[in-house]
N, C-alpha and C positions, 0 to 999 in steps of 0.2 A: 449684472446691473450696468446699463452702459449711462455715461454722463448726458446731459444736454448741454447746451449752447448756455450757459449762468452758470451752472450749478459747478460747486465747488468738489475739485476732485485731487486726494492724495497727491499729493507732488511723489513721494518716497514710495509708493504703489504701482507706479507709472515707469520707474528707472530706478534698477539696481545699484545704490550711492556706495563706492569703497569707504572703510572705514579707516580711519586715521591710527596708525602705530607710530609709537615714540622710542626713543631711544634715548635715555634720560643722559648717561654718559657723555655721549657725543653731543648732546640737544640740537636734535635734526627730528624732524618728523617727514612720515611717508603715508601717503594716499594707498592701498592697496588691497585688491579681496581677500573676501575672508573667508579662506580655501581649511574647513577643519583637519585636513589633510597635511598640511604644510606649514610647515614651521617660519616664521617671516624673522628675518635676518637682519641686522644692521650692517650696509655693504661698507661702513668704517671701521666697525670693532667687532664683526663677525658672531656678536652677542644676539639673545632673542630679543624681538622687538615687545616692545607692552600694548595692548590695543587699545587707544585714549576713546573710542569711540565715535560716533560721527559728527558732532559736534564740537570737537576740540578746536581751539585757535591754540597757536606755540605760541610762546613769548619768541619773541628775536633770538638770535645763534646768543648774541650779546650778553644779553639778559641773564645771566648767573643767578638773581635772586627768585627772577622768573620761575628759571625753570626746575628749582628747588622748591619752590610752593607745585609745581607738576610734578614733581617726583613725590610731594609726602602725600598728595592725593590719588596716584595714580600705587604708592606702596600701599593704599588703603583698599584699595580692592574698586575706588569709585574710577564711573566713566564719566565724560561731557558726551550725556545723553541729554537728548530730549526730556515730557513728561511723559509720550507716548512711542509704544514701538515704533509706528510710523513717523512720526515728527509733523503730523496735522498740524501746521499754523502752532505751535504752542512754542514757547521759548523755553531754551536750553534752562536743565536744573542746576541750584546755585551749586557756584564752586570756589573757593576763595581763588584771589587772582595776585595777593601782593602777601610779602609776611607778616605785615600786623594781625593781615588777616587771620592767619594761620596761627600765629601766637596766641590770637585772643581766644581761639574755639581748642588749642592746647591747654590752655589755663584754664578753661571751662571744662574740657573730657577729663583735666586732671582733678579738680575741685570738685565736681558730684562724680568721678566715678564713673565717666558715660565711656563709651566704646568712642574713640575718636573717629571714626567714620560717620555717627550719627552726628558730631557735634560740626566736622565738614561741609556736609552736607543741606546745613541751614542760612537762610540767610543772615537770622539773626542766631547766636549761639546758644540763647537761652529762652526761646520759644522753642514750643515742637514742631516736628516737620508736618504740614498738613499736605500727604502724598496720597 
């Protein structure tokens, strides 16, 4: 199917975007393919990198509190993905970005019992996700 002159066409279809790996330790993040072949390394502490996804922003090197809210969402198995594989126009799915945030959806997965992944993963902690 080829595009016309208007018509709206996959950005992430067009060019192969690297994906973001973090190194929660160091809190440094890296741009790089995602070769299933190879192992992605932190050239600080020689440790494996984690794949935050294509969508990630880091918090600042600085940012301690930051990147502890990335480390308990990134030990939960979640990415800063998009809503679709491609990344068509849609915005990245929520992810808490400060630790209140993180407290409150803790206080929620601990109080009904949820799997802290699903309660991360919403904007609000006690609606359900409509994915």
């Amino acid at each position: 199917m080829t595009a016309r002159y208007g018509d709206s066409v996959c950005v992430y279809a067009m060019t192969y975007y690297k994906l973001h790996y973090a190194c929660v330790p160091c809190r440094v993040s890296f741009k790089q393919h995602a070769w299933p072949q190879r192992e992605h390394v932190c050239p600080n502490c020689s440790q494996p990198l984690i794949c935050a996804g294509r969508d990630f922003a880091p918090p600042p090197r600085r940012d301690v509190h930051g990147w502890s809210v990335v480390a308990a969402v990134l030990g939960e198995g979640l990415r800063y993905e998009g809503r679709s594989a491609c990344g068509c126009g849609k915005e990245p799915r929520y992810r808490p970005r400060t630790r209140a945030e993180l407290r409150v959806r803790r206080n929620v997965a601990a109080r009904y019992r949820m799997p802290l992944s699903e309660t991360l993963s919403r904007p609000d902690a006690l609606t359900p996700a409509t994915d």
